[in-house]
N, C-alpha and C positions, 0 to 999 in steps of 0.2 A: 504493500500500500504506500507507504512511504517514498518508496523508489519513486510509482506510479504519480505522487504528487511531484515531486521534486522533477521531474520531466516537466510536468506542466508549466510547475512552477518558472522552470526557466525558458519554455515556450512564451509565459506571459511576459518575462524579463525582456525578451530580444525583441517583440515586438514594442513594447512601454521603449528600448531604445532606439529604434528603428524612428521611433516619431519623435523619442526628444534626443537626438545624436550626440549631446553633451556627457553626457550617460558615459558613452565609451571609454574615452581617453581616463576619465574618473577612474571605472571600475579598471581598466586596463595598467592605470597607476595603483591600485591597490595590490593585483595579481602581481606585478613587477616586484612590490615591495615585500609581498609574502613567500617570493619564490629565493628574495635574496637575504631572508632573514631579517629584513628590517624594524619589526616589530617586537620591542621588549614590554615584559618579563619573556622569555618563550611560555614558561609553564601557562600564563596565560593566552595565549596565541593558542598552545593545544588542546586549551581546555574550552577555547571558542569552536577549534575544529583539529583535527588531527587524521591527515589523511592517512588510510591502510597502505601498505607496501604493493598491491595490487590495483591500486587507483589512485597514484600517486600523483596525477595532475591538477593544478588547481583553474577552476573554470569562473564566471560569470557570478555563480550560485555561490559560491565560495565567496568569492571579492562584496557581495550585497548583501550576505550573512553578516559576515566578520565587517565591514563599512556600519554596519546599524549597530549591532553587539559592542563593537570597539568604542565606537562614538556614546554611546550608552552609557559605559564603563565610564567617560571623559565627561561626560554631560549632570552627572547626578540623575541619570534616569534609571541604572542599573546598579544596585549597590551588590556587595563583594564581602569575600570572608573568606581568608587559606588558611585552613587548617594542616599543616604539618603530619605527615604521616611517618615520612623519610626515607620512603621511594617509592618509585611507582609501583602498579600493578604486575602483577604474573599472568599470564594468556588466562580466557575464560574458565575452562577446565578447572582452572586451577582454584574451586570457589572455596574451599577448608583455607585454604594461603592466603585468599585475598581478606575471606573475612576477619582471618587472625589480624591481619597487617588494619585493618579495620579498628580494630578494639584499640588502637592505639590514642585515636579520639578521646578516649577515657583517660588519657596522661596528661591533655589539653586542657586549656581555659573553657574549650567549646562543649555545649550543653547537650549535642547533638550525636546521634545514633546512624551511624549508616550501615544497609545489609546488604549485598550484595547475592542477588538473583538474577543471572542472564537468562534471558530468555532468547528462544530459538525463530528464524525464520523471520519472511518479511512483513509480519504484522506485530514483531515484537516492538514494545513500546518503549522499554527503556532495561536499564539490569540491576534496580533494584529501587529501594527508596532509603530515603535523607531524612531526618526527622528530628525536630526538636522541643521540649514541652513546657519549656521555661527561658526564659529572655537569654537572646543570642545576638550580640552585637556586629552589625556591619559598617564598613567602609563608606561613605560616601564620599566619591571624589570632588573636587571643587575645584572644574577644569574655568579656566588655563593655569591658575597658581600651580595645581600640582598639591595644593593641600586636600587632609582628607576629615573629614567628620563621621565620626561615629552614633549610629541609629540602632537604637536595639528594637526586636522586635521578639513579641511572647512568646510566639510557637510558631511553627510551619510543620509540610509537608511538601518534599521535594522528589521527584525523580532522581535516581543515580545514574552515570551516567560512564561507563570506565572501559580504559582501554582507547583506540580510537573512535572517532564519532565523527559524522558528516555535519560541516557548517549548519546545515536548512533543516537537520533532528534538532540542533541545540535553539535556532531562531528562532522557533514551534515552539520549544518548551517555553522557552522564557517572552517570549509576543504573543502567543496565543493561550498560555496559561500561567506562571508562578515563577518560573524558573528551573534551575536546573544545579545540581551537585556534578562538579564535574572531575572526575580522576584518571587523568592521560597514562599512559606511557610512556616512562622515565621520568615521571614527575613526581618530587617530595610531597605536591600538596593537592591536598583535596579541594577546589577550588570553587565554593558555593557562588551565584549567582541567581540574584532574586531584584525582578521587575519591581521599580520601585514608583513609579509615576506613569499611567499612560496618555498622560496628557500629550506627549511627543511624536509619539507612533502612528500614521507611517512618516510625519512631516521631517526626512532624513538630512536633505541633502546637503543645508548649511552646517548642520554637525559635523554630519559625514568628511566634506572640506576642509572642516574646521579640524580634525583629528586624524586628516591621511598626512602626517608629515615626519 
């Protein structure tokens, strides 16, 4: 299903730039800059998207995910929270290892429980959930200083989300619902992301400018 959207999705993209041709050179600056590593922390970059070793190109969908997420991150519209684990994930299979490496969470400041359940096939939704039941404090960044303010909030429920993931799964979770708990490969931190204002959403493109540099 997923796949099936994400075709569309970018079916709607090439036409949406076929009419506003400004579009291009944008997203084409963004893929430029993703391919040459321009984008720091990484751990963040792969927690926006991390492509598998079997589709390791970055396209359109990728560059309009990560442009909206990123600029989010910069904007005070997507606040943030890494929790420390201290390394990444072990291949799916491996769900007794990921969970132990999981329980680390409990050595943390963070209030929060992640379980790790992948699920199989193309209607899986995500591989596990993120959850908290008592105030857990986020980041709000406060672009362009670069300072950041802290929001707690009482509880949630989050998707998990670990290993690689495609930009347009992570976009969904966190624009079209709450957010998302993100844990890459090779990455120390478990890297929560939670939609904090939709007042901005889709209205992108001056953020977007504003945070491709």
């Amino acid at each position: 299903m997923t796949n099936t959207m994400r075709l569309d999705f970018k079916r709607n993209l090439q036409s949406k730039f076929l009419k506003e041709p400004e579009w291009f050179p944008l997203m084409y600056g963004y893929i430029d800059k993703l391919q040459n590593g321009h984008y720091e922390p990484k751990y963040v970059v792969d927690s926006i998207f991390q492509k598998s070793r079997f589709n390791p190109d970055i396209d359109i969908v990728d560059a309009y995910c990560f442009a909206h997420i990123w600029a989010g991150i910069h904007s005070e519209i997507i606040i943030t929270a890494a929790i420390e684990i201290g390394q990444g994930p072990y291949q799916d299979s491996k769900v007794e290892l990921n969970n132990k490496l999981l329980e680390k969470i409990a050595d943390t400041d963070c209030p929060g429980k992640a379980t790790f359940v992948p699920q199989q096939g193309a209607s899986a939704n995500d591989d596990g959930i993120f959850k908290w039941n008592e105030e857990m404090w986020f980041a709000k960044q406060n672009h362009p200083k670069g300072t950041k303010t802290l929001i707690p909030l009482k509880d949630g429920y989050l998707p998990l989300e670990v290993g690689s993931t495609d930009s347009f799964r992570t976009f969904r979770h966190i624009f079209q619902g709450f957010g998302v708990a993100r844990w890459p490969y090779n990455s120390p931190y478990l890297y929560v992301m939670v939609l904090h204002s939709r007042e901005w959403f889709p209205l992108f493109d001056s953020s977007a400018r504003r945070s491709n540099k």
